[in-house]
MIGUKOL-136722 format. One line per field, with one value per residue (C-alpha): x, y, z. Coordinates in pm, 1 decimal. Layout:
BEGIN
xx: [X	...]
yy: [Y	...]
zz: [Z	...]
END
This chain:
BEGIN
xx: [510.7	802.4	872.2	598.2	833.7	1015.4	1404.9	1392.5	1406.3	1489.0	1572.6	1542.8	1785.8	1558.9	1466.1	1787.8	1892.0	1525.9	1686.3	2024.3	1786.5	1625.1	1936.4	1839.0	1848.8	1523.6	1457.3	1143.4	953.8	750.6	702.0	956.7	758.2	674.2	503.9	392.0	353.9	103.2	-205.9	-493.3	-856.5	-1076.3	-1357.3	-1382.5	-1672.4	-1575.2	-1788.0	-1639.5	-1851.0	-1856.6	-1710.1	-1762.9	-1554.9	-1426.9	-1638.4	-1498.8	-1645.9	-1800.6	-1966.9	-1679.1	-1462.2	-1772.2	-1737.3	-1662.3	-1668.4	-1638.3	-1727.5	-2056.1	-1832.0	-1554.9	-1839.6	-1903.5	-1612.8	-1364.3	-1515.7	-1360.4	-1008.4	-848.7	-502.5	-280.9	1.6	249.3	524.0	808.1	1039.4	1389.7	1765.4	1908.0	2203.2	2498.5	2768.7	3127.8	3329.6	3565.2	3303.8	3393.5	3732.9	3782.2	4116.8	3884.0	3595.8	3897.7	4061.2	3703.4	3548.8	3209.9	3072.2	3071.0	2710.8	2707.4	2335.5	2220.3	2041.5	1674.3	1564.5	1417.8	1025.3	1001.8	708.5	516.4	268.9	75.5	-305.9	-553.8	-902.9	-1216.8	-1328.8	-1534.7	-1828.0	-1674.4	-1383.0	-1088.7	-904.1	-593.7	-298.5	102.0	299.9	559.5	351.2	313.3	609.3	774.6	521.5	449.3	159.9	-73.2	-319.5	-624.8	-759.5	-1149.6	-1303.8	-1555.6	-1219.9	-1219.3	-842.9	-902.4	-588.8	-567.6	-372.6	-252.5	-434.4	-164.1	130.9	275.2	570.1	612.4	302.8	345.6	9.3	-134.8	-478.2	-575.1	-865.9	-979.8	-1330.2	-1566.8	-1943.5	-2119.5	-1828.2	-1813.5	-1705.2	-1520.2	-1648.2	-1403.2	-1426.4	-1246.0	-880.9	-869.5	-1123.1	-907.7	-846.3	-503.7	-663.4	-948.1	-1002.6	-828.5	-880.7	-621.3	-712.0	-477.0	-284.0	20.9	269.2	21.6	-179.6	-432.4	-711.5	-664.7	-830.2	-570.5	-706.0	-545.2	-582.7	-474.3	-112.0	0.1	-104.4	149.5	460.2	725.4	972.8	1206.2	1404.6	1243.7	1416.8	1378.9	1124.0	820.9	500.0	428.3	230.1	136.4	-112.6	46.8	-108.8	-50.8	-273.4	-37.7	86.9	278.6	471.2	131.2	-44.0	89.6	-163.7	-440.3	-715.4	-691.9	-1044.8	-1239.6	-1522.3	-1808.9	-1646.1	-1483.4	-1137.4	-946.4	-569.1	-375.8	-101.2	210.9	499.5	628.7	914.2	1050.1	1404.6	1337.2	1064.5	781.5	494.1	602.0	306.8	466.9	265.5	229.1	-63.4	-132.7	-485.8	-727.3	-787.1	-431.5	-484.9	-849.9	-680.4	-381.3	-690.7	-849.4	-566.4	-453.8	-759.9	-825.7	-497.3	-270.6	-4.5	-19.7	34.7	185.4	228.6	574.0	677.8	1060.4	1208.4	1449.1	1240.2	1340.0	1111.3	1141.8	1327.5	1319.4	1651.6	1549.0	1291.0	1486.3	1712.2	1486.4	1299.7	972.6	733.9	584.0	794.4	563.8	623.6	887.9	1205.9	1305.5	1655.4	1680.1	1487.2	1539.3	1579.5	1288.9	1055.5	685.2	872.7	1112.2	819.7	576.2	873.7	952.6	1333.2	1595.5	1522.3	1162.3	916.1	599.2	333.6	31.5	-80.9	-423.9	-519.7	-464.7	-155.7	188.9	341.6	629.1	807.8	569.6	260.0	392.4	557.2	228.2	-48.7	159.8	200.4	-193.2	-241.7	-281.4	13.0	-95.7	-313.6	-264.3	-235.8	-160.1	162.5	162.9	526.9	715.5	995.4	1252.4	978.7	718.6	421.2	283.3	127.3	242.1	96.9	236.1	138.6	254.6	466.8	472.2	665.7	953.1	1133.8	1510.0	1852.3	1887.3	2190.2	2345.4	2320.1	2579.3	2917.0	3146.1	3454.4	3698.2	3969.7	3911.5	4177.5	4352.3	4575.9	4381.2	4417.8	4273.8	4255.2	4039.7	3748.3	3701.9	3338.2	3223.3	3499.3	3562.1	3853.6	3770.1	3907.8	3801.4	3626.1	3763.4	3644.3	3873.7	3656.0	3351.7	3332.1	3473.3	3174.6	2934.3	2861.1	2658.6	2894.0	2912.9	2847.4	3014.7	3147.3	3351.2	3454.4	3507.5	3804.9	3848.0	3571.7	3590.6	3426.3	3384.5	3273.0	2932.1	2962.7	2999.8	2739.8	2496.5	2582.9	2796.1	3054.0	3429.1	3337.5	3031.1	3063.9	2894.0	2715.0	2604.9	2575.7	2318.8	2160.8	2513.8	2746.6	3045.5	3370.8	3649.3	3729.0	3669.6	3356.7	3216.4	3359.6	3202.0	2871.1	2905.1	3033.7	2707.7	2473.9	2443.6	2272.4	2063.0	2182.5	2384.5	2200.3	2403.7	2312.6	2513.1	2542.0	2634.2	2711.1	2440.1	2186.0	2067.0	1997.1	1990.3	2163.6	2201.3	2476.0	2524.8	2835.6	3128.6	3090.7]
yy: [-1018.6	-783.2	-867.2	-1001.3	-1010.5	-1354.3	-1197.4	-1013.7	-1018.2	-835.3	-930.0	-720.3	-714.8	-825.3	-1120.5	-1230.4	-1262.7	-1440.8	-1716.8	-1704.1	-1847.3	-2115.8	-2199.6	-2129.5	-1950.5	-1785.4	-1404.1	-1213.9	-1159.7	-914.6	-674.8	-387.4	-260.7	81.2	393.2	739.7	1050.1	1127.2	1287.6	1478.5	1457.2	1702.3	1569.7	1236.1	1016.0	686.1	463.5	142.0	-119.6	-240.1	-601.8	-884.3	-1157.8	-1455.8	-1776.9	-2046.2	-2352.6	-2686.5	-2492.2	-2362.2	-2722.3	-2925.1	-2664.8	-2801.0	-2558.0	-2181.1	-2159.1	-1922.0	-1669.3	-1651.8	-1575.5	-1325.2	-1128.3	-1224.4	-956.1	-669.5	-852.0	-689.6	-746.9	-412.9	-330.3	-116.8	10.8	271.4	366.1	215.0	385.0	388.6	145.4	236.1	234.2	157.0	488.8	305.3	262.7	610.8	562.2	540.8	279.4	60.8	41.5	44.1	-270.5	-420.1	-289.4	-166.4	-524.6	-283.7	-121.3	248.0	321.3	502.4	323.3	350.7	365.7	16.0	-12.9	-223.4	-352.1	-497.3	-677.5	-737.7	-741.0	-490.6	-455.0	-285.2	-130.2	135.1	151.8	485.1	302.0	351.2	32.5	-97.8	-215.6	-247.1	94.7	-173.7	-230.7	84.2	246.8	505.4	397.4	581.9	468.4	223.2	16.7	-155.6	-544.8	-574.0	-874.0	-812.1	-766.0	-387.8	-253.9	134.2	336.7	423.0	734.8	706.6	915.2	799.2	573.3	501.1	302.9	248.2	47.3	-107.4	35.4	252.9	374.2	396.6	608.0	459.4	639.4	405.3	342.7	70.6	-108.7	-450.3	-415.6	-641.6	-512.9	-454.7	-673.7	-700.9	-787.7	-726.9	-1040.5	-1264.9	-1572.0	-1796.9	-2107.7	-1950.7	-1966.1	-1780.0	-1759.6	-1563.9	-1385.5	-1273.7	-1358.5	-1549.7	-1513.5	-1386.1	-1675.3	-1501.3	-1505.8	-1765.4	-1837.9	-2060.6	-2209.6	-2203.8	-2111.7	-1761.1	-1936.0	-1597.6	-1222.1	-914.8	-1084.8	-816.4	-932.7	-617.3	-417.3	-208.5	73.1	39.4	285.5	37.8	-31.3	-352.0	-604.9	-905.5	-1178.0	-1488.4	-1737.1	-2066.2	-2003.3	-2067.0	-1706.0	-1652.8	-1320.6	-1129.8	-1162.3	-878.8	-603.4	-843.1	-1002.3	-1214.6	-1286.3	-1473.7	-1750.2	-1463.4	-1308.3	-1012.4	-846.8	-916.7	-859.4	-695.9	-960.0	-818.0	-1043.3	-1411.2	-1586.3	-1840.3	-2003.9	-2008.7	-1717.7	-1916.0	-2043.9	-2250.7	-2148.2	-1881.7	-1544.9	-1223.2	-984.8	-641.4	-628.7	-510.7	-250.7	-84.8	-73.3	132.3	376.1	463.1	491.9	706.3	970.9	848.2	953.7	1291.5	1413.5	1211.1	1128.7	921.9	1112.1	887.8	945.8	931.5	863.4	934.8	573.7	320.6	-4.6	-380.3	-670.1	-795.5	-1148.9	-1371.1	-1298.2	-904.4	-975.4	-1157.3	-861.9	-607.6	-818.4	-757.8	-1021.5	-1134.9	-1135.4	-862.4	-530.5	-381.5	-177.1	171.2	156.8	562.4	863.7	1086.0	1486.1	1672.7	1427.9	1300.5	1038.7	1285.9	1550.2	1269.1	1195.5	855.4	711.0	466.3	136.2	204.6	-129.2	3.4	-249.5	-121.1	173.1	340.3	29.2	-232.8	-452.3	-439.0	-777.2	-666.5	-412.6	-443.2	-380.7	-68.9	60.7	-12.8	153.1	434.6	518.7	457.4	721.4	1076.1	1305.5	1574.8	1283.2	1223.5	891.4	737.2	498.7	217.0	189.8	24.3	171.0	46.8	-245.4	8.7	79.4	427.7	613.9	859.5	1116.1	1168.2	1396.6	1254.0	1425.8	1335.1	1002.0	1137.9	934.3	994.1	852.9	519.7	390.5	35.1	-58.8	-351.5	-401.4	-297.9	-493.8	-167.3	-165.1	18.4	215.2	250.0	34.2	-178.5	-57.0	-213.1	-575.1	-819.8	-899.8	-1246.0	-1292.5	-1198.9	-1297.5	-942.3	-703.1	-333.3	-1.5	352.0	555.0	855.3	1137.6	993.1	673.0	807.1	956.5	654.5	455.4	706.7	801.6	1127.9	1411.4	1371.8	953.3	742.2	400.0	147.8	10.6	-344.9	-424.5	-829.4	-1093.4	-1445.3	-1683.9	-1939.2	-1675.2	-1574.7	-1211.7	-1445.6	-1618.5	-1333.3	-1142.7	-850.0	-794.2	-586.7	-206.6	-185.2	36.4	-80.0	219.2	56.6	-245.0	-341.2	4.1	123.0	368.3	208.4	446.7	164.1	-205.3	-212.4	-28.9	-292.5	-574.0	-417.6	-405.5	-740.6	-891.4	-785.8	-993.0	-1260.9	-1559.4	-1325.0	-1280.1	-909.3	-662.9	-418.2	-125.6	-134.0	129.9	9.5	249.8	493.7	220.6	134.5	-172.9	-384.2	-719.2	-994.7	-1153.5	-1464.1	-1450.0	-1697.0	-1817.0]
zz: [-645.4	-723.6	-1031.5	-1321.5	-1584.8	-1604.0	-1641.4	-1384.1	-1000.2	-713.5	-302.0	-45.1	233.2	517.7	330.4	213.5	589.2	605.0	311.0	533.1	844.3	612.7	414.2	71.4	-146.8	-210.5	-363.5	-348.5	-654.3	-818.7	-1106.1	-1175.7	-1476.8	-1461.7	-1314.8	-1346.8	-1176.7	-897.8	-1079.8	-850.2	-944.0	-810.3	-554.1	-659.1	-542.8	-443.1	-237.3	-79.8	-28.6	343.9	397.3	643.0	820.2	629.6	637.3	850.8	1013.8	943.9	593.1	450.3	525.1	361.6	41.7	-273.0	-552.9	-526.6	-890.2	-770.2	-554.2	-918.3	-1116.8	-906.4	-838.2	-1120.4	-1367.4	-1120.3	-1142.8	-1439.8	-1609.5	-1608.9	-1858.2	-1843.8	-2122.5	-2062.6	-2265.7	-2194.2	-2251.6	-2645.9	-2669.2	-2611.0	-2915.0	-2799.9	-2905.9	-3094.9	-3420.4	-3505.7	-3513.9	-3889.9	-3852.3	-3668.0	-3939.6	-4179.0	-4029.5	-3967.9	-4296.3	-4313.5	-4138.3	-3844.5	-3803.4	-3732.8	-3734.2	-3407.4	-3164.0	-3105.4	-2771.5	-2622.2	-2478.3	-2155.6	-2042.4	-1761.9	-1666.1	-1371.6	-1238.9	-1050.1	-935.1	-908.5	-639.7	-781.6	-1033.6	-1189.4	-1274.5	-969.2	-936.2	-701.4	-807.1	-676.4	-715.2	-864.5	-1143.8	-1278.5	-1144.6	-1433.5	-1674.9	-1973.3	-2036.7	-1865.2	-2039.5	-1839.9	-2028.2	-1899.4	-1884.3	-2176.3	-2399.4	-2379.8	-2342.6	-2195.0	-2112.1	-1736.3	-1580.1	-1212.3	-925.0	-712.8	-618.8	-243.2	-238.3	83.5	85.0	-270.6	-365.0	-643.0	-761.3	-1156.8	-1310.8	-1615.5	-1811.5	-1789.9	-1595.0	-1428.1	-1364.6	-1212.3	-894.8	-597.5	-302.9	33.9	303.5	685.0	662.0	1046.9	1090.7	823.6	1086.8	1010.3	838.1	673.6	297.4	71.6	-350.3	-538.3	-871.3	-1141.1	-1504.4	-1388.1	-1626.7	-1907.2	-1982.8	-1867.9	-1565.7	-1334.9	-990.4	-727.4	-394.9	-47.9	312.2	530.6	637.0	863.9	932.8	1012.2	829.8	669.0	419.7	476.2	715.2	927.4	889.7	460.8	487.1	412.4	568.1	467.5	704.6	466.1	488.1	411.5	208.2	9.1	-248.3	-553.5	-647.8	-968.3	-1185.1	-1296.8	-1021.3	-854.7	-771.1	-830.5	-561.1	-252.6	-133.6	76.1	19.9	56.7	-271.1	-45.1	-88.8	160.1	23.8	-242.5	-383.7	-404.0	-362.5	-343.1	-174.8	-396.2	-474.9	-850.7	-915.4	-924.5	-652.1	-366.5	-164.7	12.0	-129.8	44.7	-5.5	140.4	381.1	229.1	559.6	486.8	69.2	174.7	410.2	133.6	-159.5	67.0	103.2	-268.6	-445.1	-195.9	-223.5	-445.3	-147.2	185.4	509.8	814.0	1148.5	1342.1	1668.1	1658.0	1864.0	1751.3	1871.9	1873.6	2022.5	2385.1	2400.0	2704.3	2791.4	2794.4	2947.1	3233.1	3268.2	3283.9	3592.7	3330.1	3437.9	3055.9	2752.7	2548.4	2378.3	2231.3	2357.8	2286.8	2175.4	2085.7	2105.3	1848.2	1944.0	1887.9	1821.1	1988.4	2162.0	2299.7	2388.1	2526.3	2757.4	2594.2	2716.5	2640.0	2764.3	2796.8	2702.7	2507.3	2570.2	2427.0	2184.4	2292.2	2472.1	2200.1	2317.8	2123.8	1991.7	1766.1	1587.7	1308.5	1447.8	1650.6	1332.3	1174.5	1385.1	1419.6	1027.3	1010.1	1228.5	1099.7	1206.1	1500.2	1648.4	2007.8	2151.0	2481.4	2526.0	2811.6	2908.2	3125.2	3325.1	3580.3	3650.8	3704.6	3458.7	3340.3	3037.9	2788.4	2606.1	2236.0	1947.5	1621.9	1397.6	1008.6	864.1	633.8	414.8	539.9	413.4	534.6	693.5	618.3	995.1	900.8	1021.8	687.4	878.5	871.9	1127.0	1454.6	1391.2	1705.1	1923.9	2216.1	2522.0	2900.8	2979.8	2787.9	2921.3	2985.0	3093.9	2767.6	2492.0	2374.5	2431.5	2369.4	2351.0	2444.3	2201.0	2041.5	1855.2	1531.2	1644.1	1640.4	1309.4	1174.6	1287.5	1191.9	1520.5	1677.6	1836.1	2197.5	2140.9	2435.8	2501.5	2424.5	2088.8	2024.5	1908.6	1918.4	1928.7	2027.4	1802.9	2028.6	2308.9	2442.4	2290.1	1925.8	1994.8	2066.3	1773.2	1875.6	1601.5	1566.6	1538.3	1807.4	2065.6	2384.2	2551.3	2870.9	3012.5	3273.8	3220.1	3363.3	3138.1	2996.8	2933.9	2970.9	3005.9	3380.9	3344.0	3107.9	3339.3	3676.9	3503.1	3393.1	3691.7	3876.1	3647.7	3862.6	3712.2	3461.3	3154.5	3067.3	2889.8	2656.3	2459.9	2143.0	1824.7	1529.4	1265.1	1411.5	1527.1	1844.4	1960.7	2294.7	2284.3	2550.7	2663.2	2921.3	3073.9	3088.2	3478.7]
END
């Protein structure tokens, strides 16, 4: 959860257009306390305990009471607060005028402001004897200082080894020995349905264990292109503010997730509660605790999942993988000999589903590593060979539509087929929409609300590259294309403000 103290909350953008689809109003929740600097510690020794699959079957459905497996593991579940000092106050500049205080009289205070102390509050575990434990980078994000509530009473202060934001985890160091400890087990063998026990201090009130089931695996609740790695288990074991960074596990007492955020209308559970696998919160300690940063491996591809309708006209024969929307210069992709349009099926073997789990088995690959691509191309399948480069954290773009003007008068025909009438692209255009030198098209000038082009989500300001795989300079372009469709539905290549991305498009007969 993003946001353990009650007053405050936060929503990301790809999960406000998730509310938009259910329509309501929800935010995502979680903990914007505070955090600290990236501290190294020389050669620690940290020793993960192996894990196994979660139980499931006639045993686990006839279980009644998991008091055994809390007993067990709820010692290693810890509560973590955090405390940073906050900005002075403000005092408006008009208390030193001295005909204000003289009209006001000396009611008005002039004593300077004392800076305020935040804090936050959230959960962590475990996972060493020596004292490393997991928590959310959220949690302790620009903290001051960090304190660590055991469950024998002890409070110890912790210092952070390191913090990844990208995957909303950090690792703590507290001195202590012969810890308790919650021992690692198999997020990759977590089955939708299985058992699930949550472990944290909602709101405070201290440790509390909540019961529910594994609801979904690889869900994001962001943008791709925010610069996270998330891929969440779902669950709807109840999920609260001060639970973040504290334990998801399974009925053999295993870790199995991280809980970091919630998607609720009002900020509390609705049994929809998001925790990082325990697999990816390893791999980050690992590099966390060795070198005090996370390294991630980069392809270099704009991607976007394979609909039926691109799948119908592309002539692919399943509707699998994902498309390559843009290669960018100098990357693997571009060296492995990656291209637009491209379908990427499977990753060293292992088949691809979705953005998500493309975006994620590339970033938990080590950059330099080679690994083989199966693509397909013009209907025809073939593998790749690409050495990753290194995942930097670049500018983002806004990707959305502002609604500025073109700019320019229309010129060519409408065209019909599609409910759009567009205009030639310009150099004045192009940097207008943000667009690389040398960028070609057609800019959209008018779109009809009622017409198919509407309806598949193409907006004022895009400028259609090609359609049908064809280049597109002009109106009659982008109608020949069209017009050659047949019964399939039109595929278009479209950038918008700098991204690419393929959209489909049936035709007005």
């Amino acid at each position: 959860m993003k946001n353990d103290i009650p007053t405050t909350q936060r929503t990301p953008r790809g999960l406000a257009r998730l509310a938009c689809a259910l329509l309501l109003s929800f935010v995502l929740v979680g903990c914007n306390s505070v955090g600290s600097k990236a501290t190294e510690i020389t050669n620690p020794q940290v020793n993960f305990a192996p894990g196994a699959s979660a139980t499931t079957g006639a045993a686990a459905a006839q279980q009644n009471s998991y008091a055994d497996v809390v007993a067990r593991v709820a010692p290693a579940v810890v509560t973590v607060r955090s405390e940073r000092r906050g900005r002075a106050g403000q005092q408006h500049p008009f208390l030193d005028d001295p005909a204000f205080r003289e009209f006001f009289g000396q009611r008005v205070p002039n004593a300077p402001q004392t800076p305020r102390r935040e804090e936050g509050l959230g959960s962590g575990v475990i996972v060493t004897a020596d004292g490393y434990l997991l928590t959310n980078h959220h949690v302790v994000d620009g903290a001051d200082e960090i304190r660590v509530e055991l469950g024998d009473r002890r409070v110890l202060t912790a210092k952070v080894v390191g913090s990844d934001p990208p995957s909303d985890l950090a690792v703590l160091k507290i001195d202590a020995s012969n810890l308790p400890v919650l021992p690692l087990g198999d997020s990759d063998k977590v089955r939708v349905g299985d058992m699930a026990l949550a472990i944290g201090n909602p709101l405070g009130i201290g440790q509390t264990v909540t019961a529910g089931i594994i609801s979904a695996k690889e869900r994001t609740t962001s943008g791709v292109g925010d610069g996270s790695f998330a891929n969440f288990i779902q669950t709807d074991a109840p999920i609260n503010r001060g639970n973040s960074g504290g334990a998801l596990i399974n009925t053999n007492g295993e870790l199995i997730g991280i809980n970091s955020q919630i998607l609720s209308p009002t900020g509390g559970s609705i049994g929809i509660g998001f925790a990082i696998p325990s697999n990816m919160a390893k791999g980050v300690m690992e590099q966390l605790v060795k070198s005090g940063k996370v390294r991630r491996g980069q392809l270099g591809v704009q991607i976007q999942e394979v609909t039926s309708d691109i799948a119908a006209s592309l002539d692919l024969k399943e509707v699998r993988g994902v498309i390559v929307g843009a290669v960018t210069s100098g990357s693997a992709a571009e060296r492995a000999g990656l291209k637009q349009g491209d379908v990427i099926t499977a990753v060293g073997g292992a088949s691809v589903n979705d953005v998500n789990s493309l975006r994620n088995r590339i970033a938990s690959t080590a950059p330099g590593t080679d690994v083989s691509l199966t693509v397909v191309r013009d209907g025809r399948e073939q593998q790749l060979k690409a050495t990753l480069g290194e995942f930097t954290q670049t500018a983002q773009r806004d990707g959305e539509q502002g609604g500025s003007e073109p700019g320019a008068a229309v010129t060519g025909e409408a065209t019909g087929k599609l409910g759009v009438r567009v205009q030639p692209l310009t150099p004045e255009l192009a940097r207008e929409f943000e667009l690389q030198p040398g960028a070609q098209g057609v800019v959209v000038a008018e779109v009809d609300p009622n017409g198919p082009a509407a309806d598949a989500g193409i907006q004022r300001g895009d400028v259609i590259v090609q359609a049908n795989r064809q280049p597109v300079r002009s109106g009659v372009d982008l109608n020949a294309a069209v017009g050659r469709t047949g019964t399939r539905p039109a595929l278009l290549l479209v950038n918008r403000r700098g991204n690419t991305i393929f959209l489909t498009v049936r035709p007005r007969a």
